[in-house]
Each structure stands twice: as structure tokens, then as C-alpha cells.
C-alpha positions as semicolon CSV with decimal commas, in nm:
position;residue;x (nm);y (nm);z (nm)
1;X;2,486;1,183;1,004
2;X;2,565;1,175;0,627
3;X;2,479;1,496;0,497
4;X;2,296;1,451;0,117
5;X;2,277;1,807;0,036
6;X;2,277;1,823;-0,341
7;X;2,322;1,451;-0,414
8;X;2,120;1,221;-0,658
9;X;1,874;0,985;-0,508
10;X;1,753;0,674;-0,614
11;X;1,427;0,563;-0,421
12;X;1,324;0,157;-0,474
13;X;1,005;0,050;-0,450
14;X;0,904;-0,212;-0,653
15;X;0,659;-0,451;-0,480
16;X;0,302;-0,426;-0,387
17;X;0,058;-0,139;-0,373
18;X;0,013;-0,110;0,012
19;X;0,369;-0,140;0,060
20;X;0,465;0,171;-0,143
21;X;0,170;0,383;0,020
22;X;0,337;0,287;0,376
23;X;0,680;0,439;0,227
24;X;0,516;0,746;0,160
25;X;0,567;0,951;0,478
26;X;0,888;0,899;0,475
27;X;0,951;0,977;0,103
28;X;0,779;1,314;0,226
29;X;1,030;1,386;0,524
30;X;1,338;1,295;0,271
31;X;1,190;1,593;0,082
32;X;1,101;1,794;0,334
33;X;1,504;1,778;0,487
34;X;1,616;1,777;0,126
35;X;1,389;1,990;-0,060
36;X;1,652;2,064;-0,361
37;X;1,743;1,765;-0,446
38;X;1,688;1,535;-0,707
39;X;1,478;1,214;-0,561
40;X;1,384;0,970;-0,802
41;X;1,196;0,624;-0,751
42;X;1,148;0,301;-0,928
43;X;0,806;0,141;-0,942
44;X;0,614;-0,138;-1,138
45;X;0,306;-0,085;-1,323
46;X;0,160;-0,305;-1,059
47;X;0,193;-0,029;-0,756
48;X;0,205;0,305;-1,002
49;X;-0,108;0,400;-0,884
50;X;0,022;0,477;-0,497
51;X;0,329;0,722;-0,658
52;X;0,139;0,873;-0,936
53;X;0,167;1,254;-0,883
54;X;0,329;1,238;-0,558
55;X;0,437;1,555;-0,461
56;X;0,741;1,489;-0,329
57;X;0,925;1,286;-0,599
58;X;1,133;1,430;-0,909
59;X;1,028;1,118;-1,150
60;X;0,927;0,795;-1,154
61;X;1,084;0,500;-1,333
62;X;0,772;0,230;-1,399
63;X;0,844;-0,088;-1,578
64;X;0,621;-0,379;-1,604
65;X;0,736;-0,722;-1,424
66;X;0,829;-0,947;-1,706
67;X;0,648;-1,244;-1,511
68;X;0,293;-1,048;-1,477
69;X;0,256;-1,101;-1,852
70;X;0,173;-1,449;-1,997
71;X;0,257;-1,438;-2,371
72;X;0,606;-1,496;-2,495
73;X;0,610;-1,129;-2,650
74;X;0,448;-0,933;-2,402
75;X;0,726;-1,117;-2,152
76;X;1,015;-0,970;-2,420
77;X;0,859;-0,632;-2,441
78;X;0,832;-0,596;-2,092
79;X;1,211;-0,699;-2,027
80;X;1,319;-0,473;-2,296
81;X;1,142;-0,177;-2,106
82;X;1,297;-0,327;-1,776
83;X;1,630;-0,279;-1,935
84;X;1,576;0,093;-2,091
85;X;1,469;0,211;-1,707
86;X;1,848;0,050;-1,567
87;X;2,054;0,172;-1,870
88;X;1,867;0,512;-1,791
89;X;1,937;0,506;-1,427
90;X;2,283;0,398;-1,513
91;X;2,288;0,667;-1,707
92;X;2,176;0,940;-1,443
93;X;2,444;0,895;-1,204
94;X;2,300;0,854;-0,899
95;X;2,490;0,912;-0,548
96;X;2,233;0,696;-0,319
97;X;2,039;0,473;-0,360
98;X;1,777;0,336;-0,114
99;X;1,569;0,009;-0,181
100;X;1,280;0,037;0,083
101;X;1,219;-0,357;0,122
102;X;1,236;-0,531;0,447
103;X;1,285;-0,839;0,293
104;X;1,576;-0,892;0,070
105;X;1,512;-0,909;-0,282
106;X;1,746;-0,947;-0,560
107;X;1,567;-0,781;-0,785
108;X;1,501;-0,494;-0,601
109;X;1,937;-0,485;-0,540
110;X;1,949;-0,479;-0,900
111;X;1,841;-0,116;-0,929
112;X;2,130;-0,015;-0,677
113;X;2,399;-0,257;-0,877
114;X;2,363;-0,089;-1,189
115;X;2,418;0,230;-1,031
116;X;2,754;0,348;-0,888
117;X;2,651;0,520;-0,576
118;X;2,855;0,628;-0,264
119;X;2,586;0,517;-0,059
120;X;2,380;0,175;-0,113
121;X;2,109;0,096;0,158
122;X;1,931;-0,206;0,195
123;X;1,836;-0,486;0,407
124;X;2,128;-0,784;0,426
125;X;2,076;-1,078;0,212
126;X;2,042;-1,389;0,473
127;X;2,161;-1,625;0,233
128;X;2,498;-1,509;0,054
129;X;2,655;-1,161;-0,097
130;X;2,485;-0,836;-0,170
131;X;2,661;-0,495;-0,266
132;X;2,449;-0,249;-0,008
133;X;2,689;-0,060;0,235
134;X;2,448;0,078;0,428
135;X;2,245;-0,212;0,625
136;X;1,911;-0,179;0,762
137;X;1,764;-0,420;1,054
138;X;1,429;-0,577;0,944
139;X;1,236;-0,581;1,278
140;X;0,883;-0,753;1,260
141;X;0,729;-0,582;1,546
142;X;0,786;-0,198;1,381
143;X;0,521;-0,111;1,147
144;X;0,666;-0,091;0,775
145;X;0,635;0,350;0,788
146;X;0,859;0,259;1,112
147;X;1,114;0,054;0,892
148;X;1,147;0,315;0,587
149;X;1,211;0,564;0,828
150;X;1,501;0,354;0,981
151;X;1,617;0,291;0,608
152;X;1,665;0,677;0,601
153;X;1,795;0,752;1,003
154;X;2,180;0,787;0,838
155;X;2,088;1,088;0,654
156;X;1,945;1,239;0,902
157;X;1,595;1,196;0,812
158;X;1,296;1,187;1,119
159;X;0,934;1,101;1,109
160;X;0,757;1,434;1,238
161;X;0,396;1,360;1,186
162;X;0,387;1,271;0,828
163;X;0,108;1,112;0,732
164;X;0,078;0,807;0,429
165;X;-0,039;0,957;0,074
166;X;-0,250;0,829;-0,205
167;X;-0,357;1,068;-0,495
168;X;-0,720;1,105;-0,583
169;X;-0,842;1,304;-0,855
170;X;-1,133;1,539;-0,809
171;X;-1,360;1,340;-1,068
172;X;-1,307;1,060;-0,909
173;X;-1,418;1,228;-0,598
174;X;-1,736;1,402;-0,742
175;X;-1,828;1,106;-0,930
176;X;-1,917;0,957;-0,603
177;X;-2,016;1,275;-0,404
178;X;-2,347;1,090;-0,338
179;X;-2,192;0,824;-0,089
180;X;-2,092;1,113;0,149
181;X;-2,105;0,961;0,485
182;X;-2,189;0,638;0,402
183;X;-1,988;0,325;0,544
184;X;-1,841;0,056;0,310
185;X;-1,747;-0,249;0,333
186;X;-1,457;-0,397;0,080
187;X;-1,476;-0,800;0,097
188;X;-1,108;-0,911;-0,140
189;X;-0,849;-1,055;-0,060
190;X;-0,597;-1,284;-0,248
191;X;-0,489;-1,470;0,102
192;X;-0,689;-1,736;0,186
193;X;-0,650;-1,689;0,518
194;X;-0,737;-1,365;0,532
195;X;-1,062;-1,430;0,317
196;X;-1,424;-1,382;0,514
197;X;-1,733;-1,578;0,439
198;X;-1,996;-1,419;0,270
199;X;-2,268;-1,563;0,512
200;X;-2,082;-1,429;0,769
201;X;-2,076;-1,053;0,592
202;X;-2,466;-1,089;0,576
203;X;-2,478;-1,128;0,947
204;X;-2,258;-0,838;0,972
205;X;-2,486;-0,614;0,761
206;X;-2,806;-0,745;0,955
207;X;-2,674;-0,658;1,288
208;X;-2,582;-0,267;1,190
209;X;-2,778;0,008;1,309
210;X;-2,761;0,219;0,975
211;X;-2,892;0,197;0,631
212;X;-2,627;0,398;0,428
213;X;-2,398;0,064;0,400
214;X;-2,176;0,018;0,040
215;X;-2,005;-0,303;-0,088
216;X;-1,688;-0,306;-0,316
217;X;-1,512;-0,600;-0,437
218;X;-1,249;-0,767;-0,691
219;X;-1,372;-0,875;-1,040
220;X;-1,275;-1,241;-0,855
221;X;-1,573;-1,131;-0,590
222;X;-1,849;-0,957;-0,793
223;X;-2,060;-1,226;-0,783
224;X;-2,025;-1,237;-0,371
225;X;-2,111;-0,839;-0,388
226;X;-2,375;-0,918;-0,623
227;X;-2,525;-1,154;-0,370
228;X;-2,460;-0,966;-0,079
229;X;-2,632;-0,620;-0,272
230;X;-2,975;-0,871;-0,364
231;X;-2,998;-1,073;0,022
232;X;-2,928;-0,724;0,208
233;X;-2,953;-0,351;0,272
234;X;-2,625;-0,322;0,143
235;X;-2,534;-0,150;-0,257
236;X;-2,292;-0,330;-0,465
237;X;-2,072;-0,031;-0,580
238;X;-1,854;-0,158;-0,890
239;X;-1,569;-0,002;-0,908
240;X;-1,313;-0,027;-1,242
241;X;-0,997;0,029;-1,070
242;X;-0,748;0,109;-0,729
243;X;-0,833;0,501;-0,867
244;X;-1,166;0,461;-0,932
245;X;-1,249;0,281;-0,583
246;X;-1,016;0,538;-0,399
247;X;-1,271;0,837;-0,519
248;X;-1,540;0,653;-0,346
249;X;-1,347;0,578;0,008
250;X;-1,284;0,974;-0,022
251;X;-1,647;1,015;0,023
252;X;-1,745;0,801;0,271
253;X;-1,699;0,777;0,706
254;X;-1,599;0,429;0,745
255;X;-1,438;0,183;0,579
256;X;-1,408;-0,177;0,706
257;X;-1,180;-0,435;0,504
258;X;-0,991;-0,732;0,449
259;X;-0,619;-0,737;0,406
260;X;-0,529;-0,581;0,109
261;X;-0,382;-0,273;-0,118
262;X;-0,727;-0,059;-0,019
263;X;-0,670;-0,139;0,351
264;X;-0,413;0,151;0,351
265;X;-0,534;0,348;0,076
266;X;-0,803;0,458;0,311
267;X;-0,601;0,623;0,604
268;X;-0,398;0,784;0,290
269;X;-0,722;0,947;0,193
270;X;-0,848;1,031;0,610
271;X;-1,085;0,732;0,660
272;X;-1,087;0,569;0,962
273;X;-1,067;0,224;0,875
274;X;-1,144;-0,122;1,045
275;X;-0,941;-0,441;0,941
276;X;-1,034;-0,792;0,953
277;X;-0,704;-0,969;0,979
278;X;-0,596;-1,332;0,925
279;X;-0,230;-1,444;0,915
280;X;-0,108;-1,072;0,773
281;X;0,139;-0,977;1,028
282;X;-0,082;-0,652;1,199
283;X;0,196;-0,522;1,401
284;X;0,359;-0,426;1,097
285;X;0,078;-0,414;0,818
286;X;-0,176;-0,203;1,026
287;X;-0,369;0,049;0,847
288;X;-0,143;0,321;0,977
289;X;-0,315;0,528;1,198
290;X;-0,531;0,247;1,303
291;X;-0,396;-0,027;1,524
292;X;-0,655;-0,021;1,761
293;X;-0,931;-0,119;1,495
294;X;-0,768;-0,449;1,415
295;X;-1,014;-0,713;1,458
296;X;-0,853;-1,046;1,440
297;X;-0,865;-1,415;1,585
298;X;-0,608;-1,608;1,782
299;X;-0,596;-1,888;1,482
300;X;-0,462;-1,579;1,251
301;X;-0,774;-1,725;1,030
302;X;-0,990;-1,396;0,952
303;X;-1,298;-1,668;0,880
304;X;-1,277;-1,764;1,252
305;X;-1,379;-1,462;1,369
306;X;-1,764;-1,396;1,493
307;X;-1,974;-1,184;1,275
308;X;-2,115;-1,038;1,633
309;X;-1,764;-0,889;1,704
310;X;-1,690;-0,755;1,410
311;X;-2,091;-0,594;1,416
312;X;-2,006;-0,473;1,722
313;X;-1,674;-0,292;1,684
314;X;-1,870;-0,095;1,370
315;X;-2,120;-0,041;1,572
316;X;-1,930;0,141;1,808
317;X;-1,744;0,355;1,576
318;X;-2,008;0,441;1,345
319;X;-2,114;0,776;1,535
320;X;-1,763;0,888;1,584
């Protein structure tokens, strides 16, 4: 085991939402068999939202992504903040560095190549050179909380029943206090694939035994939710953000959802949670905590899957 004891770490993260909130247990055992040390971690403005006021991080580096911004100066600005977060971490002098992605990515490794840290680990890159020391195996059948942990085994860091984390602010919380115990369904996702008919979420909604049923969707889906909220029993609760909607999952008893960021923002916040899956790889993109609630079809097509199973299954787990 290499022993960290007092060293600098550098934590990388910078991908989707769903992915960072599945690093989060282990980001809480580094602490917890490190608890004086500095641990930093770079993010984008894209997946801020699952570090913001983690407990268990010293600071967070958050640039924007240079291609999430269309205009020419927006693009420039956004590089020239890029390049103020690696002349800083240049700067700090870090001794590890860890970039949590189980896919190579080269501009992930650029976070660890402007640093010169002992100890570099990363995944291998299948196609030519990289600078990590440190190799971790990317193995498709371990959940992603399975694979952070492994990024962290040579420093002696264990999962002991850490759980995933996602802040919520008490506002957010009371402002939807009224929802308590209701169930709600969240119908986005960017994945065709892994998209459901709205027909078929009507026929879901008719088939349920309870009254107290919410809808939440993307600004791409409001009309859907809009629809859904006029042809059935169920409220269109519009939501103005990843914060915003995680105040209402806090409140509520069940949560049943399409592949996505909120599909693991709900265990984070306690919510047992049923997924409709498509081609999303579920043996490693599970809402943790809740394998046994993935619904899916053989076709990896979420659209292909009977409205009378998925009724069924939330039937069943309602009154637990």
C-alpha cells in the first residue's frame, strides 16, 4: 500500500453529472482514511451541481468546456478560464493525482500532465501513450462506485458502506414539503434509445393504484408533461434546475425514471428509485442501491418495454 499521509491530491472528474455523484462514496472513504489532507477536485460547470458543498473535498476547480458554448467569445473566455484552473493547479504542487474515468480521455490526462505528481492514476489509453503510472482496469460488469474504488485500492482506500451524495438545500426541500410521499415520475432522456413513449406513460399512470402521482421533465419535454398533467391524474411539476428538482425527489417515496443525471441523484438523496433502461449499460450505471428495480427489455430499447410491467413493478413497491 502507498501510504498518502500528508500529500496533495488532485481528484478528476470532469464528465457528466451522474458520473461524479457515483464517485462520491469513494471521495468520502479517501477522506475518511485521510482526513488531514488536502483533496482537491476538478469539475465542469456542467456536473458542479453533484460536488457543490461536498463535505469531503478541500476545493473545487470548475471551468466551463470551451465546446458547450457556441459564440466565438464565449468559446475564448471559457478557454482562458480553462487555462487559469491548470496554471493554478500547476501552481499548487500536487503529489497525486487521480482522474476517476473509466474510459480514457485526453482531456481528463491533461489535469494530471500539468501537474508533477509522484503518483498519476488513470485508466490506459488503448490507442497510443499516456503519462499515468498508476493503471486502473476498466471492467464493464463492476458498477462505476465499484471502479473509483479500484482507482483508489493502492492507497489503501476500502468501500465500507459509503453511500453516493448529492447536496440539497433546505429551501429547496421546504419549497416542496407538500409532495411528501408522493411518487414521481421523471420522463428525459437525451438517448434515444433510452426515450419512453408518452402513450405508453399514460397507460402507466392509468394502471396505478394511487392518486398522489408527480411528473418532471426537461425544457425539451414540457410539452409531453404538459400533456401527460391535462390527459391524466398525474401534476406536471416544473422544475428550473438539477437543484431545484433534487428538493422535490427529497420529498417524495418513489421515484421512477429514465436514464439520466436524476436517475442517481435520487438514491444520493434516500429514494428508492425504479429505472427504465434502454441501451445504458445497467450493470454498471444502476441507480446504486437499486439493481433489482431495473426494468429493461432484451432489445436494450426502453420503448419496447410493456407499460403493464413497468405498472406492475410500481405497483408492487409503492407500499414499501
Amino acid at each position: 500500500m502507498i501510504d498518502l499521509t500528508g500529500k496533495k491530491i488532485l481528484l478528476v472528474r470532469n464528465d457528466n453529472v451522474g458520473d461524479l455523484v457515483c464517485t462520491t462514496p469513494s471521495i468520502e472513504a479517501l477522506r475518511k482514511k485521510y482526513p488531514q489532507n488536502q483533496i482537491d477536485i476538478v469539475v465542469n460547470s456542467y456536473n458542479y451541481s453533484a460536488i457543490a458543498k461536498n463535505p469531503y473535498v478541500s476545493k473545487v476547480y470548475c471551468y466551463t468546456k470551451p465546446k458547450h458554448k457556441k459564440k466565438f467569445l464565449d468559446k475564448l473566455w471559457a478557454g482562458l478560464g480553462k487555462l487559469k484552473i491548470l496554471i493554478d493547479i500547476y501552481k499548487e504542487k500536487y503529489d497525486v493525482v487521480v482522474v476517476f474515468r473509466s474510459g480514457y480521455s485526453k482531456s481528463a490526462e491533461l489535469f494530471s500532465n500539468i501537474t508533477n505528481a509522484t503518483y498519476k492514476v488513470g485508466v490506459k489509453n488503448p490507442k497510443g501513450k499516456d503519462n499515468f503510472n498508476i493503471y486502473t482496469a476498466t471492467d464493464n460488469t463492476k458498477h462505476e462506485v465499484e471502479f473509483c474504488f479500484d482507482c483508489l485500492k493502492p492507497f489503501g482506500v476500502a468501500q465500507n458502506k459509503e453511500n453516493t451524495f448529492f447536496y440539497v438545500s433546505k429551501n429547496n426541500i421546504e419549497k416542496y414539503k407538500q409532495y411528501k410521499n408522493h411518487i414521481l415520475f421523471h420522463i428525459s432522456s437525451r438517448i434515444e434509445a433510452n426515450r419512453y413513449d408518452t402513450n405508453k406513460f399514460r397507460t402507466i399512470i392509468e394502471n396505478l393504484g394511487v392518486a398522489n402521482i408527480l411528473i418532471t421533465a426537461e425544457p425539451n419535454d414540457f410539452e409531453n408533461a404538459k400533456l401527460l398533467d391535462a390527459q391524466t391524474k398525474a401534476t406536471f411539476v416544473q422544475t428550473s434546475s438539477l437543484e431545484d428538482l433534487s428538493g422535490l425527489i427529497k420529498n417524495i417515496r418513489l421515484f421512477i425514471t429514465l436514464d439520466g443525471g436524476a436517475m442517481h441523484i435520487a438514491p444520493a438523496l434516500g429514494v428508492k428509485t425504479i429505472s427504465i433502461s434502454g441501451e445504458t449499460n445497467m450493470d454498471k450505471w444502476y441507480p446504486w442501491g437499486y439493481k433489482n428495480l431495473v426494468i429493461k427489455d432484451e432489445s436494450k430499447v426502453a420503448n419496447n418495454i410493456p407499460p403493464e410491467k413497468i405498472s406492475n413493478i410500481i405497483n408492487q413497491n409503492i407500499q414499501d
